[in-house]
N, C-alpha and C positions, 0 to 999 in steps of 0.2 A: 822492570821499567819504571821510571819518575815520569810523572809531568809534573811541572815547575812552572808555578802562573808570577808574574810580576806587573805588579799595579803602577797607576800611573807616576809617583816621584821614582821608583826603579827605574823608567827609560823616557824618564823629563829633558834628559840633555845626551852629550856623547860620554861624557864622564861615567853616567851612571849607566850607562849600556855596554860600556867596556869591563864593568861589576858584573854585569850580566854575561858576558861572554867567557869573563875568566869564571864563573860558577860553573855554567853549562863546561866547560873545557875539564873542572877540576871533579869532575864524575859521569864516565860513560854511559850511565843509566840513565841520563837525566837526556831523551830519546824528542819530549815533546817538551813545548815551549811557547806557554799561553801570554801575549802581550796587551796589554790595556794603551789606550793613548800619549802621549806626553802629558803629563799632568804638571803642576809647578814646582818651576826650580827654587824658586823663594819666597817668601807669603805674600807680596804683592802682587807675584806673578798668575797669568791666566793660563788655566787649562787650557789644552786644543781641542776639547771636546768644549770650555763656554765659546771658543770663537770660529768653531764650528756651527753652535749654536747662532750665535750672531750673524756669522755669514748666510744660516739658512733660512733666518726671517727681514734678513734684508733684500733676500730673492722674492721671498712669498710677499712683502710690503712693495715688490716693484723700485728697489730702493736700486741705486748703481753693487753692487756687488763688489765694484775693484779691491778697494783697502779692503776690506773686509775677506777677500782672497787671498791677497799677500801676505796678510798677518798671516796663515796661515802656513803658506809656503815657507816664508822668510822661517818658522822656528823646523820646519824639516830642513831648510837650507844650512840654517845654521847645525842642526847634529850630521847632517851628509858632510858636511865641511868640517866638523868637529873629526868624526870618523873616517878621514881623508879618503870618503866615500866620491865616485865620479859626480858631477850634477846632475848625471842619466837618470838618475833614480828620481830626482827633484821634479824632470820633465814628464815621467812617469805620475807621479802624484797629480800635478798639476794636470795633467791630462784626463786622469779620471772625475777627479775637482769636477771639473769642466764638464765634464759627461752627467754629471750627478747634477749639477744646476740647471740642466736642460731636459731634464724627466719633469711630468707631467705635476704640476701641482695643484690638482684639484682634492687629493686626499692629503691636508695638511701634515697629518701624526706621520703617515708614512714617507711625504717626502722629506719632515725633520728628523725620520728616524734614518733615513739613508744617506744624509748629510753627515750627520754626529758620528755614525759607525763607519765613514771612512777614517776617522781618527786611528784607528785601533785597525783596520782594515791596510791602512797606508804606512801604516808605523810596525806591522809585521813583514812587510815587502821589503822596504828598508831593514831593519834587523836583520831578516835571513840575508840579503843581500850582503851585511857587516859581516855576518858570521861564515859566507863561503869567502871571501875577499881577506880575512887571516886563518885561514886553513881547518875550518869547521865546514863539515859539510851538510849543506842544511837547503832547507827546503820550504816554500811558501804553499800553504797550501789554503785555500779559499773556503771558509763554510759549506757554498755551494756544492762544489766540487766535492765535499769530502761526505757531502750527507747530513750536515745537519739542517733536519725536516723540524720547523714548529709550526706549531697552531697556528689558526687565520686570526684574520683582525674583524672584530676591535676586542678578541677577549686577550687580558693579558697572554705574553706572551710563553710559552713553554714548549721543550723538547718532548716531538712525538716516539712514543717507544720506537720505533721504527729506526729513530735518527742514533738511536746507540748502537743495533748491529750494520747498520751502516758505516758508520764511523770503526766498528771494528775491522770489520772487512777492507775498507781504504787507506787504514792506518798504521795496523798492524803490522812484524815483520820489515820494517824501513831501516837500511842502512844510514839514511841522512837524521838529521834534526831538523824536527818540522815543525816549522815556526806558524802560530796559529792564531789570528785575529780574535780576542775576546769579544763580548756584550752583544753578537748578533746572529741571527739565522735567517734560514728561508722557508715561507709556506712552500706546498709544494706545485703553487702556482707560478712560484719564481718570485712572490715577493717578498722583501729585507726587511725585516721585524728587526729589535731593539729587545731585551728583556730589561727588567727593570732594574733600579741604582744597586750596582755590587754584581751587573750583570757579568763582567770578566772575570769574577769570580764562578759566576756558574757554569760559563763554559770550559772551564778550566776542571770541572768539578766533574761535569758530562763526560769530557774526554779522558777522565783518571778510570771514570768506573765503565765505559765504553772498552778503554784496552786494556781493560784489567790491571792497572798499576799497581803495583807494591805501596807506593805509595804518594798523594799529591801535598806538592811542597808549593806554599803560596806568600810569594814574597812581597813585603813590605818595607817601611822604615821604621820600624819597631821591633827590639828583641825578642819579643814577644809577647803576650797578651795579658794584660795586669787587671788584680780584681776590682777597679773601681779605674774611673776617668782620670789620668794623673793629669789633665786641666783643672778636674777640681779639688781631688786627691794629692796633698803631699807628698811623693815617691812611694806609691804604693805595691803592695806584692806584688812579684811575677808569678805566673801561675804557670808550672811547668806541665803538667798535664790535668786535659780536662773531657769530660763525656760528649759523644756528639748531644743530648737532649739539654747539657748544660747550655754548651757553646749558644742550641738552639733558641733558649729561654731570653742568655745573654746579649744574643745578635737583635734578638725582638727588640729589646727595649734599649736600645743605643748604643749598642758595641759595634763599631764602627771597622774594625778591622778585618772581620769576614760578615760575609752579608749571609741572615740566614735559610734565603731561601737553596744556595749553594751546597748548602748540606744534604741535600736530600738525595743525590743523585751516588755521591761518596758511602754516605750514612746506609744506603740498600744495599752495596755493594760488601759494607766495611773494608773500607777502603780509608787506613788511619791519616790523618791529614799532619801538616807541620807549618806553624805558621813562623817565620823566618826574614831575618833583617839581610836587602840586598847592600848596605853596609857594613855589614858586620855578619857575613855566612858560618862564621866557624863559632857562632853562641849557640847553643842547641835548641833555642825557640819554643815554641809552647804544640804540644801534642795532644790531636785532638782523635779519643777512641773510643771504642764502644764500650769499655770501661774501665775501672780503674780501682785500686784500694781507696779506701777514706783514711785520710789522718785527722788528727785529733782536731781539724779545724772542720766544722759540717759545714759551713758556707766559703763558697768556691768564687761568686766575685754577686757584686754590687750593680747594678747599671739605671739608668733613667732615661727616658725620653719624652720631650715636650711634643705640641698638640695636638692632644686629645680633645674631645668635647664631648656632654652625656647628654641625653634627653633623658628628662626624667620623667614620669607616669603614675599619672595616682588614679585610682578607683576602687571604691568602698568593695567587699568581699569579692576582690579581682581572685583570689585562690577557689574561689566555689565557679568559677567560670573557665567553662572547657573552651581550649583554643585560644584564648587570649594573648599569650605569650606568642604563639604562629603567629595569629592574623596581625600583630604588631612589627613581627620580625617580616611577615611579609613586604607590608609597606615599606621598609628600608629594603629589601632587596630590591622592589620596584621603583622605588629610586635611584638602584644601584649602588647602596652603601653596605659595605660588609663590615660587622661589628668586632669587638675584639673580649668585650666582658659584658654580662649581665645581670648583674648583681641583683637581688627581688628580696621584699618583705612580704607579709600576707595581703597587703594594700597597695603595693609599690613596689615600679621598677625600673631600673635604671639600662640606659644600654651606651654604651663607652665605645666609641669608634674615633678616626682618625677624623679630624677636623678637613683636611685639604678634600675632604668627597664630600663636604658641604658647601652650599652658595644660600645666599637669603633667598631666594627663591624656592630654594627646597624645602630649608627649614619651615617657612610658611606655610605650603602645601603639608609636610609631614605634620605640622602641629594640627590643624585645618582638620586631615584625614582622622588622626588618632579622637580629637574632640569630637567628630561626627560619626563616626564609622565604631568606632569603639566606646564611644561615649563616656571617657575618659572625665575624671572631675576636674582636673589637673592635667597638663603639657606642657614643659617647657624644656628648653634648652642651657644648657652652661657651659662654656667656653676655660682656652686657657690653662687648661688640666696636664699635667705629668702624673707618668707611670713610674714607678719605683718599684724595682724588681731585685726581689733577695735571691740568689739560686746556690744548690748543692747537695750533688747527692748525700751526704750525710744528713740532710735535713729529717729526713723518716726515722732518724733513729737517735734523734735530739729532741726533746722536751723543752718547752718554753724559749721557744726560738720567736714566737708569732709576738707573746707576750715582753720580751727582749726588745723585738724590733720598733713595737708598737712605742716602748718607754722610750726609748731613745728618740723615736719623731718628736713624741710630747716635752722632750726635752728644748727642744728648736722653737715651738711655739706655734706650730705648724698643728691644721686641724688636718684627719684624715677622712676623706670623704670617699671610700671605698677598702675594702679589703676583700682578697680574694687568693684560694690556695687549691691550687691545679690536684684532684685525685690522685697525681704521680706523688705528690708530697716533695717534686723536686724543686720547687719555686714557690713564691710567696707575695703578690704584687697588692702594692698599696697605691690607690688614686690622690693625689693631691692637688693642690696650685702651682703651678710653674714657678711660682717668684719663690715657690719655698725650695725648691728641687735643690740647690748646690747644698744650703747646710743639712738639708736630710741627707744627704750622699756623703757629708762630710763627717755628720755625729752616726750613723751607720757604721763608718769604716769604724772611728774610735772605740767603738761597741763589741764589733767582730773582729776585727782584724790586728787593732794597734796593740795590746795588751798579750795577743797567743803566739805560741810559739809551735812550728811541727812538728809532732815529736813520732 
């Protein structure tokens, strides 16, 4: 058995949903069939999940709702018309629309989480309906109904072990093709959570290692996965296959094409993934497994992502003081920020998190606490920081890769204001300034990648 997930420019219109039908049609195995919302047809074009968005804070503003509804219907109207689908289906959508603006909105997050994920919710009803209507036989089958159980709110979202033999027991064994709503689940009090961006990647991920799939094919608009951003990268390598702990390094720091909390569910399972163009199905895409030989090149791809921010920490023989590092790391927990590097001297230390779990009001309280409570000489804050991440299993068995990479920054004129190299030896990540991020990415690749050949 496959499951085959398709993101959102896959079934943005009817054109590219009849890509998707003729894939599913051109392999019996391919049994389940994960769909994301209509995303855009063209770069100006708006997703249904932002005008989803729109339509659900012009209910929570008290705002008239109208337009802000029919945008929505009008782009199902037009792929049911595309797919010379009845409009039944259209009054279907609209009908639940309608049910969903009339739930209770005292708990914000949750009524915008149940607005957004009818996108993906409404857009597999239609599909299955495409696909029994030219001689596929297929099947809608609801979250709910099928068992996917997550966690309560407000902690992020995730599948309770419970919701995999669930999911096997309801799914298992299916003559039809069951078309399956990405990006959402239910606690098992009956409320519709959201999981976070790359979410219909992880339910597509859930239900591969759920029914045992041989394996999950996850399609996009790209042939596959290239080691550097080719926005900023001149046509960079395609990387035909690569490790799950790579991919995982990779997706952290801006790889944009599997989201990496997705992997974890595949990855326990080994359950080898295929990341694949719904354009172009017969290119063989990029392979993603629990391992693989090294050729002659140790570094597997390149990636960066912008803002970060660090607080940074000084006090005089901070290494002769037990606890320090806790009762620090406490206070961002008790703010609710979860960190990503910690970089420390014998006087100083830095701790690097994602900037959007900061407001000024935090920052002040955190600065405030560490001066008083820790009695800190030094606290402050720096903004505006990219992460540059070298990865590749061959890196543990390559010499002067760290001192390579470093020449190559200084090359750009770029300072680096962190380095850090994970115990696995499989990754390499360098803190910088965001305004220097595109030519580091770009004298990187020239360093590693322009000049070698696979041999």
């Amino acid at each position: 058995m496959i499951v085959s997930k398709f993101g959102g420019t896959s079934v943005a219109s009817a054109e590219q949903i009849k890509k998707v039908a003729s894939i599913i049609k051109a392999d019996s195995k391919r049994k389940y069939v994960v769909v994301s919302a209509p995303g855009k047809r063209f770069e100006q074009d708006l997703k249904v999940t932002d005008l989803l968005i729109n339509l659900a804070y012009a209910a929570l503003n008290g705002e008239n709702t109208e337009q802000c509804l029919h945008a929505v219907i009008d782009r199902y109207k037009e792929i049911a018309l595309g797919l010379n689908l009845e409009l039944l289906i259209c009054d279907v959508i609209e009908k639940d629309l309608q049910s969903r603006l009339s739930m209770d909105h005292s708990n914000k997050e949750l009524f915008v989480d149940s607005i957004k994920a009818s996108g993906e919710d409404n857009n597999a009803k239609l599909i299955s309906t495409y696909f029994t209507s030219i001689g596929i036989p297929a099947r809608y089958m609801c979250p709910k109904s099928a068992g996917l159980v997550i966690n309560d709110f407000p902690e992020r979202a995730i599948a309770l072990p419970e919701a995999y033999e669930n999911l096997q027991n309801n799914l298992q064994n299916t003559a039809e093709v069951i078309v399956f709503p990405g990006f959402f689940g239910y606690t098992k009090d009956g409320l519709l959570r959201t999981f976070e961006r790359g979410g219909s990647d992880i339910t597509g991920s859930i239900l591969a290692a759920s029914v045992k799939a041989e394996l999950y094919e996850n399609f996009t608009d790209v042939d596959s996965v290239f080691c550097a951003n080719p926005k900023v990268v001149n046509c960079p390598v395609e990387i035909e296959e690569i490790t799950y702990r790579e991919m995982r390094e990779l997706s952290y720091a801006g790889f944009s094409v599997f989201h990496d909390e997705a992997l974890m569910p595949v990855y326990k399972a080994k359950i080898p993934v295929c990341i694949k163009n719904t354009n172009n199905p017969s290119a063989p895409g990029t392979k993603i497994v629990s391992s693989r030989k090294v050729n002659r090149r140790p570094i597997t791809g390149i990636s960066a992502d912008s803002g970060f921010s660090i607080l940074y920490v000084s006090k005089y023989l901070m290494n002769r003081e037990i606890g320090f590092g806790r009762k620090l790391l406490q206070i961002l927990e008790e703010e609710h920020i979860s960190y990503e590097h910690t970089p420390s001297g014998l006087d100083d230390i830095s701790v690097i998190f994602r900037s959007h779990q900061l407001t000024p009001e935090k920052e002040n309280r955190i600065i405030k606490r560490v001066t008083e409570e820790l009695h800190a000489e030094d606290a402050h804050f720096r903004h505006e920081f990219s992460m540059i991440v070298i990865v590749g299993e061959g890196m543990n068995n390559s010499t002067g890769l760290a001192a390579r990479a470093a020449t190559a920054i200084a090359r750009t004129g770029a300072n680096i204001e962190m380095i850090n190299q994970g115990s696995s030896e499989v990754s390499l990540s360098f803190g910088v300034h965001q305004s220097n991020e595109n030519k580091i990415l770009q004298e990187l690749y020239q360093e590693f990648f322009a000049s070698v050949t696979i041999g």
